[in-house]
C-alpha positions in Angstrom: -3.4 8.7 12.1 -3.5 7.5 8.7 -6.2 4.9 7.4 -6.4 3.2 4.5 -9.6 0.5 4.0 -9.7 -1.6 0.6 -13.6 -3.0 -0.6 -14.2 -4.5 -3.7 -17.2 -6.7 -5.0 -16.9 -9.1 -8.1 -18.5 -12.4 -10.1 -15.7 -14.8 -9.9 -13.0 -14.7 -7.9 -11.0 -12.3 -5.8 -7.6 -13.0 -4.7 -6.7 -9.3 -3.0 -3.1 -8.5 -1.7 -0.9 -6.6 0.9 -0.2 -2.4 1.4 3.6 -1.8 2.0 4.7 1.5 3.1 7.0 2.3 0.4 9.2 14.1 -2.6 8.4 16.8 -3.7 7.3 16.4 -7.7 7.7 19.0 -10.0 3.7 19.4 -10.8 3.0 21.8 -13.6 -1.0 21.8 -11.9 -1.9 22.3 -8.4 -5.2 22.3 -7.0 -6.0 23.2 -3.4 -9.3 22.5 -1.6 -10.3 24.3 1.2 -12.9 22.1 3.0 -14.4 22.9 6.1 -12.4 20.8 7.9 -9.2 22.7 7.0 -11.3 25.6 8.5 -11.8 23.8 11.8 -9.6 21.3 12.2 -6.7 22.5 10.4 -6.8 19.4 7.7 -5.8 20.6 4.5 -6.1 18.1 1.4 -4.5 19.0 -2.2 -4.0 17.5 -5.7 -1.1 18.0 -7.9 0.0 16.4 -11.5 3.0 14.1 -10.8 3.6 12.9 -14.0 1.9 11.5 -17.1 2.5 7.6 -18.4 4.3 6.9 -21.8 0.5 6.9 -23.4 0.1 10.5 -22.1 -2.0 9.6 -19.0 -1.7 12.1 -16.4 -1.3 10.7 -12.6 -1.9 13.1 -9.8 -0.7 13.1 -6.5 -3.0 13.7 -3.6 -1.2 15.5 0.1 -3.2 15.4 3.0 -2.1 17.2 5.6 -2.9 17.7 9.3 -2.9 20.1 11.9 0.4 18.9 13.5 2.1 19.4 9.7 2.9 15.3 9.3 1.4 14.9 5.6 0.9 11.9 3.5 1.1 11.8 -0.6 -1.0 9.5 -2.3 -0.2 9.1 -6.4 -3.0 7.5 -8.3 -0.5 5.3 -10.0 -0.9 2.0 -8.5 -2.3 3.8 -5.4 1.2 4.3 -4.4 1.7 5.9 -1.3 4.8 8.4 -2.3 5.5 10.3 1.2 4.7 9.9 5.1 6.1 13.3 6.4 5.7 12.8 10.3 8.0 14.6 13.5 10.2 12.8 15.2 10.1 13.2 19.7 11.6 16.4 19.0 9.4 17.7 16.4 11.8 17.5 13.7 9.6 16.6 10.2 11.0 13.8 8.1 9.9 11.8 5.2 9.7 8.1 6.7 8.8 6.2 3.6 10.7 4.9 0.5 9.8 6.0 -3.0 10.9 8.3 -5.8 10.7 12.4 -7.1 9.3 11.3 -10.3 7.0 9.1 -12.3 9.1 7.5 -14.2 11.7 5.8 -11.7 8.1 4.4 -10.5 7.2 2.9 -13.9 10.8 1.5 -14.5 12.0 0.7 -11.2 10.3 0.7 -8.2 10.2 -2.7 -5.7 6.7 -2.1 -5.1 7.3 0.8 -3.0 4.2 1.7 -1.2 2.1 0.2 -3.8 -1.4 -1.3 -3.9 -1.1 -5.3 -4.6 -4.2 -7.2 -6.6 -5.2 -9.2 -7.0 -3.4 -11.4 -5.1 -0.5 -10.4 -2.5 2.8 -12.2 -2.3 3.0 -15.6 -4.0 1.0 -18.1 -6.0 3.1 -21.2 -6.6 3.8 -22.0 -10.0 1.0 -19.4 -10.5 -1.5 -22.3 -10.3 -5.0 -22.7 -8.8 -8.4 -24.3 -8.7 -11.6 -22.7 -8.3 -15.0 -24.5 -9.0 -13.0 -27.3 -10.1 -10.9 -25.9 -13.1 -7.5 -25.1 -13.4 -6.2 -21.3 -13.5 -2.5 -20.6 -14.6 -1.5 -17.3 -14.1 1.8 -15.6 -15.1 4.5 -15.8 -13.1 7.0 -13.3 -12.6 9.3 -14.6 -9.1 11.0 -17.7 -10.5 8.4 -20.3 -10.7 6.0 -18.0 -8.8 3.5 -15.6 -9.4 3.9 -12.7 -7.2 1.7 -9.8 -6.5 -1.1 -10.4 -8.6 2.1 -10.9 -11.9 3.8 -8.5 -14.1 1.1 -6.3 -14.4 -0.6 -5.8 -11.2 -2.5 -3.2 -9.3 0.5 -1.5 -8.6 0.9 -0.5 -12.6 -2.3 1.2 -13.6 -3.8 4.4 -12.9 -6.5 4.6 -10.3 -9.3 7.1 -10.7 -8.9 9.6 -7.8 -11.4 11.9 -5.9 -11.4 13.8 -2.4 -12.8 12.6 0.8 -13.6 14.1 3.2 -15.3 13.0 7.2 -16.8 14.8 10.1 -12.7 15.1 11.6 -10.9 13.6 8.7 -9.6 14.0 4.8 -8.9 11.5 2.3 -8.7 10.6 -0.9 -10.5 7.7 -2.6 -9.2 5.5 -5.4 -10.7 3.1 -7.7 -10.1 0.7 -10.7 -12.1 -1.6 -12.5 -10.0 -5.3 -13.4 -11.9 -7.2 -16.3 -12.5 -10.8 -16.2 -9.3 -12.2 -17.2 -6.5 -9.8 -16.5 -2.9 -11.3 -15.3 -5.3 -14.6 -15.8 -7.2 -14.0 -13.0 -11.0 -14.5 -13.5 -14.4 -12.3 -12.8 -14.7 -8.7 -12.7 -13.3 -6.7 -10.3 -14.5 -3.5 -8.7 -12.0 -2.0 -6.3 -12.5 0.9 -3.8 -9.6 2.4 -1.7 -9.7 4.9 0.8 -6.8 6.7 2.3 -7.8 9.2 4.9 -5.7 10.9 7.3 -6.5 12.7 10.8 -5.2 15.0 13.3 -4.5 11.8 15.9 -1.1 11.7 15.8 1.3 13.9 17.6 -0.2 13.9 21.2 2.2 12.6 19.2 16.6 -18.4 8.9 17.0 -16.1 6.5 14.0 -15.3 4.0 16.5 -14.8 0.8 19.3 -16.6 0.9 21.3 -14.8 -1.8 20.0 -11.7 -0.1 19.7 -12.3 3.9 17.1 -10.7 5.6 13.4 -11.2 6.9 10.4 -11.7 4.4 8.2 -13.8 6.6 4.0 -13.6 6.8 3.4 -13.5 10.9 -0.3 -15.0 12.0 -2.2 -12.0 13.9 -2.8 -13.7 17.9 -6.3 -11.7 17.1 -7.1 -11.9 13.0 -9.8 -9.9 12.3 -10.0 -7.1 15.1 -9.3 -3.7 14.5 -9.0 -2.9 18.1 -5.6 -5.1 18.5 -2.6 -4.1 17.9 -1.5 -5.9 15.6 2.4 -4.4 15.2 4.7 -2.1 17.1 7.9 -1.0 15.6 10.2 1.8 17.5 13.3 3.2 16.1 15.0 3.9 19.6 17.1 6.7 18.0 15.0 9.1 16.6 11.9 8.3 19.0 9.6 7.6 16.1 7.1 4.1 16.3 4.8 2.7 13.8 1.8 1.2 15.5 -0.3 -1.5 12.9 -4.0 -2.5 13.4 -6.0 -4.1 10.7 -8.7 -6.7 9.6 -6.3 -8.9 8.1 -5.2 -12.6 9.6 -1.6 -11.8 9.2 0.9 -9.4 8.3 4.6 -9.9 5.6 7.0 -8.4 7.6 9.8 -7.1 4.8 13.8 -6.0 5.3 14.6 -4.5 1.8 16.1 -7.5 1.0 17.0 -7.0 -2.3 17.8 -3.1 -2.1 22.0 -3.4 -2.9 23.0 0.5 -2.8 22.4 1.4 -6.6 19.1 2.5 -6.1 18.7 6.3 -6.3 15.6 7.6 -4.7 13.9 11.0 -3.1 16.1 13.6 -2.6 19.5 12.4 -4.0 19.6 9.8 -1.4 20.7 5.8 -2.0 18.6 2.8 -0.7 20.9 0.5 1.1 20.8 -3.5 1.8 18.1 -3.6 4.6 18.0 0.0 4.5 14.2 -0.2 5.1 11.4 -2.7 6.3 7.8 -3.0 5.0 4.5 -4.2 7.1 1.8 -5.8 4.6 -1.7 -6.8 6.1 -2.7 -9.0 4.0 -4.1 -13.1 4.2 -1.3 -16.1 4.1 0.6 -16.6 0.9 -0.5 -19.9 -1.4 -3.4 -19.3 0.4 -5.9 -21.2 -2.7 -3.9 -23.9 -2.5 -4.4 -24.3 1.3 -8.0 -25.0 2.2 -6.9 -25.0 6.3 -5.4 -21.2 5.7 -8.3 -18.2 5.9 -10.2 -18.2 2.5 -9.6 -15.8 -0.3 -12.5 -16.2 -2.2 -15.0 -13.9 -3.1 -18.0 -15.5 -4.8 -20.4 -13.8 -7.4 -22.8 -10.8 -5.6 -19.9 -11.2 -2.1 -18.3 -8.0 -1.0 -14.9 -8.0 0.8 -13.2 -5.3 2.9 -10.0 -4.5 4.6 -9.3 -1.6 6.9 -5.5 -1.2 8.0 -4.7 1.8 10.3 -0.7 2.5 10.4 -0.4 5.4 13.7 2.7 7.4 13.9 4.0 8.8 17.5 7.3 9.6 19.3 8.1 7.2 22.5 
């Protein structure tokens, strides 16, 4: 079962976004840690240079691995989650998620592919908003809309990275400090992420019209509770289902819309039209211009948290 839980704590405001499941790198550094769960439980984390940005910053990629041999890379560039390597009902390992061999098809292409989204998730219209009575305006970068916290979101900066690791699980944790005032959004903003990964798992109208396809935000029956399932997706031909739980009111269920077949990705292959779907726990979009949707606000010395659990299993 992979985890991944979000917290961050501000003074201002906090307008915090969506997690969409988006390989081998050629890393010239690997680091292995042998923890004592990998000793008893068989959960093996590691850390390997993916890449460095055009200033020379170097971005790792974290693999946790489990006892069953499904294994999850995490790259500390815009918390991305690169790989989900998980059998199918006859055992057969595959990589389930979209993404990219190297860095720099990330930095210069990439749809958001597994990305984290700050600080706000899907779309602001005409980037506008009020808090405390004054007028924000923050870029937009979707038309007339500002999408996914705007050109230069979460999704585009390096995240400090260190190991994790439970009574029964590994991880890795991530974190990244947003000034006051970044993509126009305003207060400081401390963000935690947690990715962690256990051996639980192998017991195991149209939204675009150009485009076609789904991109929709679906209310939760039972916002807030962990326990409910939230989402259940089965791919009747390979055996494999994605099961959803999280915190969050609702859920952006995503078709690839705007994949058109010139997209090279992982292993030579091609990203079709609708050749992939994304589930993002997240709140409703336009949500500070609505004050009957679930609030978004964080206010000065307020805390917020999100805890999304995506479990892989054959039928």
């Amino acid at each position: 079962m992979l985890y991944k839980s979000l917290k961050v704590s501000l003074a201002g405001l906090a307008i915090i976004g969506s997690f969409s499941i988006a390989g081998t790198a050629a890393a010239t550094v690997n680091k292995e840690t042998t923890t004592n769960n990998e000793r008893v439980a068989g959960l093996r984390l590691t850390k390997e240079l993916f890449g460095k940005m055009p200033d020379g910053t170097p971005v790792d990629k974290y693999v946790l691995t489990n006892v069953h041999k499904a294994r999850v890379g995490i790259l500390t560039y815009g918390g991305i989650i690169q790989s989900i390597v998980v059998p199918d009902k006859n055992g057969k390992l595959q990589d389930v998620a979209l993404g990219f061999d190297n860095l720099d098809q990330y930095i210069k292409e990439s749809p958001y592919f597994g990305a984290i989204i700050g600080r706000y998730g899907n779309r602001i219209a005409k980037g506008q908003f009020k808090l405390d009575g004054k007028q924000y305006q923050v870029p937009t970068n979707d038309g007339p809309n500002a999408l996914h916290g705007g050109p230069k979101g979460f999704d585009k900066e390096v995240w400090a990275g260190s190991p994790i690791e439970g009574a029964n699980w590994v991880g890795v944790e991530l974190t990244y400090l947003s000034p006051d005032g970044q993509m126009g959004f305003p207060g400081n903003l401390e963000v935690t992420i947690r990715y962690t990964l256990d051996n639980d798992n192998e017991q195991f109208k149209s939204a675009e019209p150009k485009q076609g396809g789904y991109d929709f935000n679906w209310i939760l029956n039972n916002p807030g509770d962990i326990n409910a399932l939230a989402v259940r997706v089965t791919d009747p031909e390979s055996g494999r289902t994605v099961e959803m739980y999280t915190t969050e009111p609702g859920v952006q269920f995503y078709t690839g819309n705007f994949l058109d077949g010139t997209l090279n990705g992982k292993n030579g292959s091609t990203y079709q039209h609708w050749g992939a779907f994304t589930l993002e726990a997240q709140h409703y979009p336009d949500s500070p211009n609505h004050t009957n949707f679930p609030s978004t606000e964080l206010r000065p010395g307020g805390k917020y948290t999100q805890t999304t659990i995506y479990k892989f299993l054959p039928i």
